[in-house]
C-alpha positions in Angstrom: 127.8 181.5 74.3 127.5 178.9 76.1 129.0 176.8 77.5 128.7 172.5 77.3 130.1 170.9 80.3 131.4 167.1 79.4 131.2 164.7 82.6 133.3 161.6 81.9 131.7 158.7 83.6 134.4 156.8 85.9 135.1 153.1 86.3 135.6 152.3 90.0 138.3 150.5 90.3 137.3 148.9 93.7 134.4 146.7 94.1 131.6 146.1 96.8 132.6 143.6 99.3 128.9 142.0 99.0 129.1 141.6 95.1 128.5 137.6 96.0 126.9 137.3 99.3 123.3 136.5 97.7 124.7 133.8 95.5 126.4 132.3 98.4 124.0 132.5 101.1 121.7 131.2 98.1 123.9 128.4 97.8 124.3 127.3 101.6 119.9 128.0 102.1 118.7 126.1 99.1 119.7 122.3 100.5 117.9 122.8 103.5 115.1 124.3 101.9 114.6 122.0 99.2 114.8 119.2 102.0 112.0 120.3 104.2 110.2 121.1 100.9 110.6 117.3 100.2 110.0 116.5 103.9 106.2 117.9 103.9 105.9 116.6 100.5 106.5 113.2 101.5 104.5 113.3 104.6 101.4 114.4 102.9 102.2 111.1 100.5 102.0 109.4 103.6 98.8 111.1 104.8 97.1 110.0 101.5 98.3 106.5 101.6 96.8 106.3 104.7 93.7 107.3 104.0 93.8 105.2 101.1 94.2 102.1 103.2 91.2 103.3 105.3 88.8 103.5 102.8 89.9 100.7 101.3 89.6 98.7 104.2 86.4 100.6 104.7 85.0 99.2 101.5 85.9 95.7 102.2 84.6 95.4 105.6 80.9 96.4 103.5 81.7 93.8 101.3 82.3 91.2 104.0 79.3 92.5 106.2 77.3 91.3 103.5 78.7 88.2 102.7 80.0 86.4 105.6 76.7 85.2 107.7 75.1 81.9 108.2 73.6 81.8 104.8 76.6 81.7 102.6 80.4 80.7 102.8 83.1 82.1 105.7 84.9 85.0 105.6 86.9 84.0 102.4 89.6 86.6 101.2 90.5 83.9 98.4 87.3 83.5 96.5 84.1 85.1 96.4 82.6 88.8 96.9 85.3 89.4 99.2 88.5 89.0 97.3 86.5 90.7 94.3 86.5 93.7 96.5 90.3 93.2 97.7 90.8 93.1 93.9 88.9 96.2 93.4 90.7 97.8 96.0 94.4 96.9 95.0 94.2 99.6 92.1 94.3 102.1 94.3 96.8 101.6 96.7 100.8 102.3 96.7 102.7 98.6 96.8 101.6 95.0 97.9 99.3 94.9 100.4 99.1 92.2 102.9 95.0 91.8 103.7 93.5 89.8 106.9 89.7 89.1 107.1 88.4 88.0 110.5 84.9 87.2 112.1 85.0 88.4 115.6 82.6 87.4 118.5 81.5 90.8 119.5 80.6 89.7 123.1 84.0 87.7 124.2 86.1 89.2 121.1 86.9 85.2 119.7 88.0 84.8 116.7 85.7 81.7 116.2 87.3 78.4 113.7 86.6 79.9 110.1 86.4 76.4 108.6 83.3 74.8 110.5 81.8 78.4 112.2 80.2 80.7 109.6 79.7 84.0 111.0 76.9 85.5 112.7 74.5 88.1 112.9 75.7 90.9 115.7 79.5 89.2 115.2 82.1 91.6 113.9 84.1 91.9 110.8 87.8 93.0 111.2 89.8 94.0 107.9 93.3 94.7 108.4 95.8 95.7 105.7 99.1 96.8 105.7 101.8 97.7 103.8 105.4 99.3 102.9 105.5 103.1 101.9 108.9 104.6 100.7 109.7 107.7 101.4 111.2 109.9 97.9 113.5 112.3 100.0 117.3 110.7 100.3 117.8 112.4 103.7 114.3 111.3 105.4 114.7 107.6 103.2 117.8 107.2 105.2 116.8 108.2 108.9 113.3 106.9 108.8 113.6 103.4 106.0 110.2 102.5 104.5 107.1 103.6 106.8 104.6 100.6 107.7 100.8 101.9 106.7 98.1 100.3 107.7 94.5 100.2 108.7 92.0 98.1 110.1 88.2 98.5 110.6 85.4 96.2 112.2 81.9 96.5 111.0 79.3 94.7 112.7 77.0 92.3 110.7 73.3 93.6 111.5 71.5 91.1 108.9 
């Protein structure tokens, strides 16, 4: 014969102490973890809105090279090639832009009278734009406000 031996499973009646230390430590980690997620996030927003003021400052500097010499009108950023490519560029970018377009004596670094001086060959060509970039992350909003990007870049005029 043999014999069956029963085992009756027990129910502790005490519990772990560290039944709800993960939850908690969970809890107090996540905030600061989702904040510096949001933190690198944002700066690499701000990275990319830079760069897209760059090139777009980039593009309209070879628009103005081209157009503002002695044989057609000033550096215009109202009408013409060069607000065409302003317009072209606005698409792109995050917010209003504020745009400057400048000739610029190469030699003595004047900025000579738009109205009666057309540019000239060797002179420069300075684009400047700049413009507000808000930050998504409450925390970084609050200790660093909207971020001023900007950009400016000088091409010479060779013909």
């Amino acid at each position: 014969m043999s014999r069956v031996r029963r085992r009756t499973a027990r129910l502790s009646s005490t519990a772990h102490p560290t039944t709800g230390q993960g939850l908690v430590e969970f809890a107090l980690v996540l905030p600061v973890f989702l904040t510096l997620l949001f933190a690198v996030v944002d700066g690499g927003r701000a990275i990319f809105a830079y760069n897209q003021m760059s090139e777009a400052t980039r593009f309209v500097a070879r628009a103005a090279t081209t157009t503002c010499f002695a044989t057609s009108t000033p550096c215009d950023q109202s009408t013409g090639p060069i607000a065409a490519a302003i317009t072209a560029q606005r698409a792109g970018l995050q917010g209003p832009v504020a745009w400057t377009v400048q000739c610029v004596n190469s030699a003595d670094g004047s900025v000579p009278d738009q109205v009666h001086t057309f540019c000239k060959v060797g002179y420069l060509v300075r684009v400047a734009a700049t413009s507000n970039f808000n930050l998504i992350t409450p925390f970084v909003a609050q200790a660093f406000g909207p971020v001023n990007v900007g950009s400016t870049t000088d091409q010479e005029i060779l013909q």
